[in-house]
Backbone as JSON Lines, residues from 0, in Angstrom:
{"i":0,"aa":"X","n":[-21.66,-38.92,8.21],"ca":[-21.36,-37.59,7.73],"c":[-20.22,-37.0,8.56]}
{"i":1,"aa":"X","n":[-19.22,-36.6,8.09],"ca":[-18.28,-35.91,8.66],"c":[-17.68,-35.06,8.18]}
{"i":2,"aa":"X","n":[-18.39,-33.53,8.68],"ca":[-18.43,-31.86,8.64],"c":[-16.83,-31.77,9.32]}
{"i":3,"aa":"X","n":[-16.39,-32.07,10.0],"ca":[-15.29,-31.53,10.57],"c":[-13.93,-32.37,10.48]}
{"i":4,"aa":"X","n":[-13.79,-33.13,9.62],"ca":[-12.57,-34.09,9.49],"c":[-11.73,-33.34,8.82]}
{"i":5,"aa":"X","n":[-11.73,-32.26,7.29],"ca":[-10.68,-31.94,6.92],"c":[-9.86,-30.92,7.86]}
{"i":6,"aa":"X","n":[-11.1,-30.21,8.67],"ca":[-10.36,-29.34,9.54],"c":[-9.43,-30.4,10.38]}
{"i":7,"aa":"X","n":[-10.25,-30.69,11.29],"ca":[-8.99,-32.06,11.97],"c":[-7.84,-32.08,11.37]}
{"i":8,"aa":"X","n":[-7.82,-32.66,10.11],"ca":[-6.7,-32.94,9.51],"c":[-5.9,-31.93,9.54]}
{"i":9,"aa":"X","n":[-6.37,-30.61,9.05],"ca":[-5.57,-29.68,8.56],"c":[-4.71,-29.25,9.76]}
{"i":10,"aa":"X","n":[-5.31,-29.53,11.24],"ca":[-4.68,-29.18,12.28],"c":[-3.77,-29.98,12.87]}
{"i":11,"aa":"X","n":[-4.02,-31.5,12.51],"ca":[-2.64,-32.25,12.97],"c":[-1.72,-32.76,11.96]}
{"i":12,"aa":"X","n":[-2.33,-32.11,10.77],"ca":[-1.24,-32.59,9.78],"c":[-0.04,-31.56,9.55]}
{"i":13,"aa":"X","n":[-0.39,-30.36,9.9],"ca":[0.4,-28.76,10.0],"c":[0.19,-28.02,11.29]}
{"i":14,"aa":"X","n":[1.31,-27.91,11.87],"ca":[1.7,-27.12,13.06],"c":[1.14,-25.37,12.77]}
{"i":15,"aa":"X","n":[1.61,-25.1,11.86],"ca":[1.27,-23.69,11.45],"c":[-0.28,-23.05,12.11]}
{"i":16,"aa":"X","n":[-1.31,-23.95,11.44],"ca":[-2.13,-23.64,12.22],"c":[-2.93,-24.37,13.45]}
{"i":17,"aa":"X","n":[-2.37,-25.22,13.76],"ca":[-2.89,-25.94,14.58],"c":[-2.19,-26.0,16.08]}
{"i":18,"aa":"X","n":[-0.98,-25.23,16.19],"ca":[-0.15,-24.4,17.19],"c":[-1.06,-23.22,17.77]}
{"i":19,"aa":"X","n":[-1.12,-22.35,17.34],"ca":[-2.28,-20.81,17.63],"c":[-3.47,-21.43,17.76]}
{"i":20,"aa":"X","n":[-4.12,-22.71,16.82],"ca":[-4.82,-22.96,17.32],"c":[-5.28,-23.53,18.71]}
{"i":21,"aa":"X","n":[-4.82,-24.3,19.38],"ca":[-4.38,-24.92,20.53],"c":[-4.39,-24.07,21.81]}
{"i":22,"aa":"X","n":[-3.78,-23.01,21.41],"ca":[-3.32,-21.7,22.33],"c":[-4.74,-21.19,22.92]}
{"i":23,"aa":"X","n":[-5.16,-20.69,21.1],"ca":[-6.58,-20.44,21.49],"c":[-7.54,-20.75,22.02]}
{"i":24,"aa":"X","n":[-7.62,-22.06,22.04],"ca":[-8.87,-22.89,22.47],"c":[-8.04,-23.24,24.1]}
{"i":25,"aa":"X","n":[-7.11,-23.53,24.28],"ca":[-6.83,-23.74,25.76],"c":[-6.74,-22.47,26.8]}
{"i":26,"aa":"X","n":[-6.14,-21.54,25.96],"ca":[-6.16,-20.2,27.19],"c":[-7.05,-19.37,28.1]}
{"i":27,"aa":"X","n":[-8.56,-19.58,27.16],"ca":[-9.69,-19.3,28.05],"c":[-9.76,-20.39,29.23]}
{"i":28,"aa":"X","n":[-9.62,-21.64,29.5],"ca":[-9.9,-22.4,30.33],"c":[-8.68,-22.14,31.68]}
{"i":29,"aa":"X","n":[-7.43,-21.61,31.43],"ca":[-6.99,-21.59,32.33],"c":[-7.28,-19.76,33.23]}
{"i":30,"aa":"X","n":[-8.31,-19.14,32.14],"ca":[-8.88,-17.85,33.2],"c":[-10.6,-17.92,33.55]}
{"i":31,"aa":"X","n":[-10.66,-18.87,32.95],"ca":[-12.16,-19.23,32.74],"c":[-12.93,-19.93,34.09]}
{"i":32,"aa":"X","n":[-11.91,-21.08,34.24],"ca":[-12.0,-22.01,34.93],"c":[-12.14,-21.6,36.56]}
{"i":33,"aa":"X","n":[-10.78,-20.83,37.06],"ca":[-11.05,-20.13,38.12],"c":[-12.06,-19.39,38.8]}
{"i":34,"aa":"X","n":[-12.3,-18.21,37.75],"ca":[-13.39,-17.42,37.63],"c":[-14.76,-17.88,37.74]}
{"i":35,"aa":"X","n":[-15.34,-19.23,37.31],"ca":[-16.17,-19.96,37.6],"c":[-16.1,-20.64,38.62]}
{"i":36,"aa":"X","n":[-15.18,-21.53,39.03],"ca":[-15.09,-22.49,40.26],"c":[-15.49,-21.67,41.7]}
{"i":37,"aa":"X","n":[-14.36,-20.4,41.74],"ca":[-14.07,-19.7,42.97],"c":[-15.23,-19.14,43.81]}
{"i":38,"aa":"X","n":[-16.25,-18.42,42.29],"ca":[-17.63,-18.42,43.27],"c":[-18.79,-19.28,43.6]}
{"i":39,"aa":"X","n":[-18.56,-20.44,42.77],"ca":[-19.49,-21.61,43.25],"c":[-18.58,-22.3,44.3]}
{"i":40,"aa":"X","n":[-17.25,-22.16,44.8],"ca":[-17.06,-22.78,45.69],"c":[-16.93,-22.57,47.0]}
{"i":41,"aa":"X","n":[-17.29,-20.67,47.13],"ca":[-17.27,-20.07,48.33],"c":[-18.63,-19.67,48.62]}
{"i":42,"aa":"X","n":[-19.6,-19.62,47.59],"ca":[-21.08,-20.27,48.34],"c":[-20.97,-21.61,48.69]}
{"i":43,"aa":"X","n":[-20.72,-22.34,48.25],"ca":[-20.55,-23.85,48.83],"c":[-20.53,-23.62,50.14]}
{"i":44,"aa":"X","n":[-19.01,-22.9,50.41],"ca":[-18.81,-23.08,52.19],"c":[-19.84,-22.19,52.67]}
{"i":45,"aa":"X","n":[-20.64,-20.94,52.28],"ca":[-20.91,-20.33,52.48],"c":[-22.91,-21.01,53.3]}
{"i":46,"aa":"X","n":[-23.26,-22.09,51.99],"ca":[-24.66,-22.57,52.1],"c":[-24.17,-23.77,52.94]}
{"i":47,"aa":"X","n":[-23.29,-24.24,53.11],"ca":[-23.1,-25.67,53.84],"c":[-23.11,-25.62,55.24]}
{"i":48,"aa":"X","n":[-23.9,-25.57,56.48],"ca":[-23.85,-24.98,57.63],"c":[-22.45,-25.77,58.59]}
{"i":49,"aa":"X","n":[-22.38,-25.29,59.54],"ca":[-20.67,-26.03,60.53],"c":[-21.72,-27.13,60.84]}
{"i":50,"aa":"X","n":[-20.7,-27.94,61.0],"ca":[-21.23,-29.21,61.95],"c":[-21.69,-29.06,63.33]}
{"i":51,"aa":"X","n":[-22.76,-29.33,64.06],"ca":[-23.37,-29.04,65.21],"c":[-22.82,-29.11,66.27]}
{"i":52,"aa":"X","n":[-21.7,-30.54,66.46],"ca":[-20.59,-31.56,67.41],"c":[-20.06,-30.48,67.6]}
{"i":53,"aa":"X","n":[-19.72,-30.56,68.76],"ca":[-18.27,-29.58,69.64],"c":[-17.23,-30.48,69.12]}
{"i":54,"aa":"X","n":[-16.32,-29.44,69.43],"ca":[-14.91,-30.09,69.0],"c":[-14.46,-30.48,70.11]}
{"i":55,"aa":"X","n":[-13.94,-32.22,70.36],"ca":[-13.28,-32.19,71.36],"c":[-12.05,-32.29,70.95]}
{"i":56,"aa":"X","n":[-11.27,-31.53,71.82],"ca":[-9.81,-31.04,72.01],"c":[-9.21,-31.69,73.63]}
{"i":57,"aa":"X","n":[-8.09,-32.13,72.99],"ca":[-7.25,-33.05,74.06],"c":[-6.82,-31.61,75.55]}
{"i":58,"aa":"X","n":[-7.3,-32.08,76.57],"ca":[-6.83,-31.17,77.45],"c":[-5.4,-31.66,77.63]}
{"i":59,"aa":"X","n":[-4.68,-30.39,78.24],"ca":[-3.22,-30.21,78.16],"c":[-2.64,-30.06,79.45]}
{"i":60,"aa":"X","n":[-2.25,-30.72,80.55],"ca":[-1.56,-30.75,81.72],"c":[-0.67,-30.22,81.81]}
């Protein structure tokens, strides 16, 4: 069964609508994407505790 083939078609067979379409469906992801990542990725650092190890650092003469 295939519900969605003439659309398909209609979108790569004609620019007209399948241009705006494109637009549409991609432009949320490039405000979307951020907006989601940024706060799952600053709890990340936020739940991930420092490493316990001291830092050793080269003494300097």
């Amino acid at each position: 069964m295939d519900r969605e083939g003439w659309f398909n078609q209609l979108f790569t067979d004609h620019a007209f609508p399948g241009v705006p379409a494109d637009f549409a469906y991609a432009s949320p992801h490039y405000s979307l994407t951020p907006t989601i990542l940024h706060p799952l990725m600053t709890a990340r650092v936020m739940l991930v505790p420092p490493t316990t190890a001291p830092v050793r650092r080269p003494q300097v003469d």
